[in-house]
N, C-alpha and C positions, 0 to 999 in steps of 0.2 A: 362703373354703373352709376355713378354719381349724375343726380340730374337726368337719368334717363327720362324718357316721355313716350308714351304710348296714346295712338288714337285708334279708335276701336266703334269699327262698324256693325254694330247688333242686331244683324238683321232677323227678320222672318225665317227666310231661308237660308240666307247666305251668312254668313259672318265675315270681315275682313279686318285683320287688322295693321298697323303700320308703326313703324318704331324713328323715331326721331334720328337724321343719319345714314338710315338702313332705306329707308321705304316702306314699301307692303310687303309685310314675310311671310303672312298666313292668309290663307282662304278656304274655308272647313264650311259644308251644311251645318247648320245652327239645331242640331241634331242630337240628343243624349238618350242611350239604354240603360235601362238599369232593372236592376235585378229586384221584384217589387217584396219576395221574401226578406231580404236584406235589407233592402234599399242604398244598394253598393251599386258604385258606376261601373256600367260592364264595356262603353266604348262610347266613345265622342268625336262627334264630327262625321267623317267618309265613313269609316267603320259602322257608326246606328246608322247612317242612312241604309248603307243597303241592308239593314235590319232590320227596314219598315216593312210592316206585311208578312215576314217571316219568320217570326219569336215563338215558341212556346210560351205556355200560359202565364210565367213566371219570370219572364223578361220582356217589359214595355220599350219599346224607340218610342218615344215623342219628342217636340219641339217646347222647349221651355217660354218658348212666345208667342203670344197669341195675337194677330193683328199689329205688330212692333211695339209689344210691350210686356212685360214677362207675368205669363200665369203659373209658376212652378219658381218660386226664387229659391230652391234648394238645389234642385237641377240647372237653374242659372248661374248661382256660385261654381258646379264643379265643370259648365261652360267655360267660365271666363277664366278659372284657376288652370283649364286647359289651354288655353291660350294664352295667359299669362306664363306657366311653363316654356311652352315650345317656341314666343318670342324671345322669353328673356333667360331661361334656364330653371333650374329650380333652387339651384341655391343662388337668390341673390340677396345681400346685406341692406340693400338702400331699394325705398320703393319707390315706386315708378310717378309721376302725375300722367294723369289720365285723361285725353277728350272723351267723349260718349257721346253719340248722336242718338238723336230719339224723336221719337213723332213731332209735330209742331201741337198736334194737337193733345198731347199728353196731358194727365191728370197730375194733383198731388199726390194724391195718393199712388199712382205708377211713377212718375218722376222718387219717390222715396221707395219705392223697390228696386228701383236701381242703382240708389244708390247704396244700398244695405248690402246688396251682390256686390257689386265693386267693392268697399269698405275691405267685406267679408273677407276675400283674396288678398288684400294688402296695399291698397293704395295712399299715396299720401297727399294729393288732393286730386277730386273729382270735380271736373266742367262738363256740364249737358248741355250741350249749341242743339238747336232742333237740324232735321235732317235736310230739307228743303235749305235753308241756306249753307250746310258744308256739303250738298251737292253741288250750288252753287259755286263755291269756291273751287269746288277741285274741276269745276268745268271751266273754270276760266273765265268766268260772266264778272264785270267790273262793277261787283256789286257796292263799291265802296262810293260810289259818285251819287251824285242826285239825279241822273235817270234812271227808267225803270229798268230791271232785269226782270225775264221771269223764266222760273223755272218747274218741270212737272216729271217730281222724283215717282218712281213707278217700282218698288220692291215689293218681296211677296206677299207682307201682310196686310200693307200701306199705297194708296197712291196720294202725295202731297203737292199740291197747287201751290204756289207760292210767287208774288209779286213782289221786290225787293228792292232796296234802295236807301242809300246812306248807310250800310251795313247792318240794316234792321229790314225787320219781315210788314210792307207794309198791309197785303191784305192775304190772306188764305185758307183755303178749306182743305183737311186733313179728310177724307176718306177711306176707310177702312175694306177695301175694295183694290185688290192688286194681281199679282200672280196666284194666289191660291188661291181666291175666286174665279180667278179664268179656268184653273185644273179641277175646280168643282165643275162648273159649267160644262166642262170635256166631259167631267166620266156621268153627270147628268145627262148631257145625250146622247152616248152611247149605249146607256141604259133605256131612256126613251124609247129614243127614235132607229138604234140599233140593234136592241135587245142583248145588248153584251155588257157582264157585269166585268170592268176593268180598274187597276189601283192606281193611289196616284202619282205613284213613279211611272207607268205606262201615259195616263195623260200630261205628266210634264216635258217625256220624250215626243208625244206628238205635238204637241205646240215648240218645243224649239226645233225639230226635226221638218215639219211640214208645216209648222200653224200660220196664219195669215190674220192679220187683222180687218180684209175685204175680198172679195171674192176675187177668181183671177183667171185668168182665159189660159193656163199652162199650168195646173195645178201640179202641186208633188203628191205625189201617191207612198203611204206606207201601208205596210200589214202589221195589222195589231191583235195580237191576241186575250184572250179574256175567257171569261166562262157563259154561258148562254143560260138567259137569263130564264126560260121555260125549263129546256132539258135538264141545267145546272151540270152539263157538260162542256168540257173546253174547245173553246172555240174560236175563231181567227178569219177575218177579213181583210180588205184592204180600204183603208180611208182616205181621202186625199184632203190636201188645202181649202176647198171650200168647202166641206164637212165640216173644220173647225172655224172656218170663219161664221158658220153658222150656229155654233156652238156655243161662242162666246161674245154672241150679239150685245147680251144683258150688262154684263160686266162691265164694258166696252163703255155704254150709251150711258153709264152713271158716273164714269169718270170722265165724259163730255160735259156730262150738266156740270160736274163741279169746275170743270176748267172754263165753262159759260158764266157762271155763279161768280166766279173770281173776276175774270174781264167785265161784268157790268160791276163792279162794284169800286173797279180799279178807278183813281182819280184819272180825271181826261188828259193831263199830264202826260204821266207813265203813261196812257193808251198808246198814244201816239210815239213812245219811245217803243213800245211792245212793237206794232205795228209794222215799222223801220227796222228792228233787229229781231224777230219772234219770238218763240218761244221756244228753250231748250228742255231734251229729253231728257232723264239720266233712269240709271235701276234695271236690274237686270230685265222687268216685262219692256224697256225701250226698245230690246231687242226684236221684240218680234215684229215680225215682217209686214210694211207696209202701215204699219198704228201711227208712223207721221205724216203720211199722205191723207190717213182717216181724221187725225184733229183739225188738219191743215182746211180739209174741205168742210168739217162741220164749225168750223169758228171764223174761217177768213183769215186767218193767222199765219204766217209761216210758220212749220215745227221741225225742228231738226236734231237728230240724234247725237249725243256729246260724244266726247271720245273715249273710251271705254268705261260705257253710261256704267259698268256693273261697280268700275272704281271710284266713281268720282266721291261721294260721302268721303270712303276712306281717305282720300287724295286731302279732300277738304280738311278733316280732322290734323292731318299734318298740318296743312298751311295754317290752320286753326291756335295748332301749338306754337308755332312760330311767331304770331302776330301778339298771342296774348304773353307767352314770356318774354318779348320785347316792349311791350306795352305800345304796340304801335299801334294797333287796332283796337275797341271795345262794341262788344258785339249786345246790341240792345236786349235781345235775345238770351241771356245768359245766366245759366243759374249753375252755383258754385258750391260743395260743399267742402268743407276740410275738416280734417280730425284734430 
């Protein structure tokens, strides 16, 4: 275990993490129950999740992050001590060093919450690279030259614009606007415009199941069930693709303007690097269907989905370790703590 190295994707929803050697070995909802009499952990990861929605009044599921940034760092320690386990074991002698990705747009005060959680677990040094450039990395974007890259990381709490170049972030806006605004947006029209109260496990099944980022002449159809919103009896229809394309207009058109926001502000340079190569997707909302065809046409841009946009941070975090305990790279971006 000597020298081990762990990089560790903290997400909103997702968590991933990757072991130096090994790869990616864990991928869990970023998920924790706990028992609020006690305040004892009752499951983490897959297990709370499907414990959302259905607890008794004495065991909470929540997400220890709020927007990609931890509101609950007690719940975050026994996150990461979970993951810490199951990558590396529980008895291990020697501690690990650690990448963390984390918003670009992070505070001090959030960037030292995270590192207090990490600490907490047992690490023996902590690097925070923002997330927007080890998406970057693990997509492959040759962020190390002096053209522009850009890249527009889309996770659940976060969506991050990011323009890069010479292994530094040269221009970006962090918005707070991702997956879990799109799954508010769901079950707010559903409620509206449907009259059916439904959870947000049901709205996150219809956007990766059927969801669209534009309307489409061969919609998919599912049936969703829910409770009605007059009667407050249960109840079930079928919605199709441009339902939610119309759902999640709002969400949508704010992580436009920030991706508009970023390219005026980009030197003419990089534009015209941008231009020639586009702009790459990454994070699990890259997935959803057709949201490259929708930047493509509202900016002039080419936009294109990376290769399993849901790994790349993680992927990055690897490559991340590599370059800085060889000292071959120093990432402008980079804040370090040690014990």
């Amino acid at each position: 275990m000597i020298g081990k190295k762990l990089g560790i994707d903290l997400g909103t929803a997702n968590s991933v993490v990757f072991v130096q050697g090994e790869g990616i070995v864990l991928m869990e909802p970023t998920v924790v129950a706990i028992d609020v009499n006690t305040y004892t952990v009752i499951a983490v990861g897959e297990k709370a999740k499907k414990m959302i929605g259905k607890t008794p009044e004495n065991i909470v599921a929540k997400r220890p992050l709020r927007d990609g940034v931890i509101a609950d760092s007690r719940v975050t320690e026994a996150l990461l001590r979970h993951f810490f386990d199951k990558a590396l074991g529980k008895s291990r002698f020697f501690k690990p060093d650690v990448v963390i990705s984390v918003p670009a747009g992070i505070t001090t005060v959030e960037q030292r919450a995270v590192l207090k959680a990490a600490n907490a677990v047992g690490s023996r040094s902590i690097t925070l690279l923002p997330e927007p450039l080890l998406a970057a990395l693990g997509a492959g974007l040759p962020i190390d030259k002096s053209a522009g890259s850009m890249i527009i990381n889309m996770g659940g709490g976060t969506s991050e614009v990011a323009v890069m170049s010479l292994d530094g972030i040269v221009e970006y806006e962090s918005l707070r606007v991702a997956g879990d605004a799109i799954n508010e947006s769901i079950i707010s029209f559903m409620r509206k415009k449907k009259g059916v109260l439904i959870g947000e496990q049901t709205a996150e099944n219809m956007k990766i199941k059927i969801g669209s980022a534009v309307e489409v002449k061969d919609p998919k159809e599912m049936e969703v069930r829910g409770r009605d919103v007059g009667a407050g009896m249960p109840k079930s229809m079928v919605i199709d693709s441009n339902d939610v394309a119309r759902a999640i207009e709002k969400p949508l058109r704010d992580i436009i303007r920030s991706i508009q926001t970023v390219l005026e502000k980009t030197p003419p340079e990089l534009s015209a690097d941008i231009i020639d190569r586009g702009m790459v997707m990454s994070g699990g909302t890259a997935k959803l269907r057709n949201l490259d065809k929708l930047l493509s046409k509202a900016t002039g841009v080419p936009a294109h989905v990376a290769d399993d946009p849901l790994y790349c941070v993680a992927k990055g975090t690897g490559i991340a370790l590599e370059l800085i305990a060889t000292g071959e790279r120093v990432f402008s971006f980079n804040k370090e703590f040690r014990r």
